[in-house]
N, C-alpha and C positions, 0 to 999 in steps of 0.2 A: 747728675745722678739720674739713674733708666729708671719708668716705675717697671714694675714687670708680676706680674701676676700667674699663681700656679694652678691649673688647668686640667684635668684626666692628665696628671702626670707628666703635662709637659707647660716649659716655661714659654712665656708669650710677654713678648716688651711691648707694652702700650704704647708705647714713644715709636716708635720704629713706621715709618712712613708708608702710607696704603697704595695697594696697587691702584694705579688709574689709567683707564684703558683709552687709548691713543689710538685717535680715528688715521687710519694709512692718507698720506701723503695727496692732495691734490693736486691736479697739474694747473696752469694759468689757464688754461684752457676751461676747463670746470671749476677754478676759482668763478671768473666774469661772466660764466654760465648761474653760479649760480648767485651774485650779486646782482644779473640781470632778473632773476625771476625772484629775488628780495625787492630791489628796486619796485618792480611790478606791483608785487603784495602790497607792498605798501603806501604806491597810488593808487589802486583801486579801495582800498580800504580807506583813504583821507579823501579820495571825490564824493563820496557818498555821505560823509560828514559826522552819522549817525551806525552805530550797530548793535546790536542785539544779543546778548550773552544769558547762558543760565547758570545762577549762582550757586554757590555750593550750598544753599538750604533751600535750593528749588526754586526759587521767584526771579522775575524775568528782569534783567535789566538794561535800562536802555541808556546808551551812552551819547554824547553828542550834543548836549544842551548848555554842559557848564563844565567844571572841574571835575564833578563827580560823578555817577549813574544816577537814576531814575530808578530805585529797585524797590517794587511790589510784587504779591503774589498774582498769579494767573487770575483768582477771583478780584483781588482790588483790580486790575486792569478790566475785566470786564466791568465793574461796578464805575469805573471812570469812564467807560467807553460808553455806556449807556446815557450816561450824562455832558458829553461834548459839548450840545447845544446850551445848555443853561449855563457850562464854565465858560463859551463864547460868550452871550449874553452878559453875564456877570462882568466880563473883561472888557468888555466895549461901553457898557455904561459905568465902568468904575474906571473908568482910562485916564481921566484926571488924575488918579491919586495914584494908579500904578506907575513903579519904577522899569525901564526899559533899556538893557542892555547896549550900546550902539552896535552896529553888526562887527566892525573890525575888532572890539573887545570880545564879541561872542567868538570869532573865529578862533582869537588865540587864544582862550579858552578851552576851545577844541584842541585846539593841537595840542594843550598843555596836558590835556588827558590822554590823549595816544602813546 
């Protein structure tokens, strides 16, 4: 059974399949052209480890630490930036009781967010 609904006078079947526009035919040639310059993108984007996006309510986020981003507004990064030395300080004399990633778990953590 079609649904199909009445319209300015004219019937329109809901069920009836949508146009979808079909990019023309690549050759081999600009297939591995452009697999080469994906390839690329996306070593230079995993050598850097870390990058920087703005979110859709405006705060910046920073990716490349863990699983998920780093996302604060412009003001809380300054208000963290102003402060580096005393969150050093704090980290160096509380290093006893901090927990610490090992690096090959941080890395695939990385990748696991790309």
């Amino acid at each position: 059974m079609t649904k199909a609904k009445q319209t300015a006078n004219t019937l329109v079947d809901t069920n009836a399949p949508k146009a979808v526009a079909v990019p023309p035919a690549l050759t081999n040639e600009q297939l591995l052209a452009r697999i080469a310059e994906l390839e690329k993108s996306l070593a230079n984007k995993n050598a850097s480890g870390t990058r920087l996006k703005v979110s859709e309510k405006g705060a910046v986020s920073f990716y490349g630490t863990g699983r998920w981003p780093i996302t604060l507004y412009a003001s809380q990064w300054e208000i963290l930036f102003s402060n580096v030395e005393s969150i050093k300080s704090f980290i160096e004399q509380n290093k006893a009781l901090l927990s610490f990633k090992p690096a090959a778990e941080a890395k695939q953590a990385q990748q696991a967010a790309a």
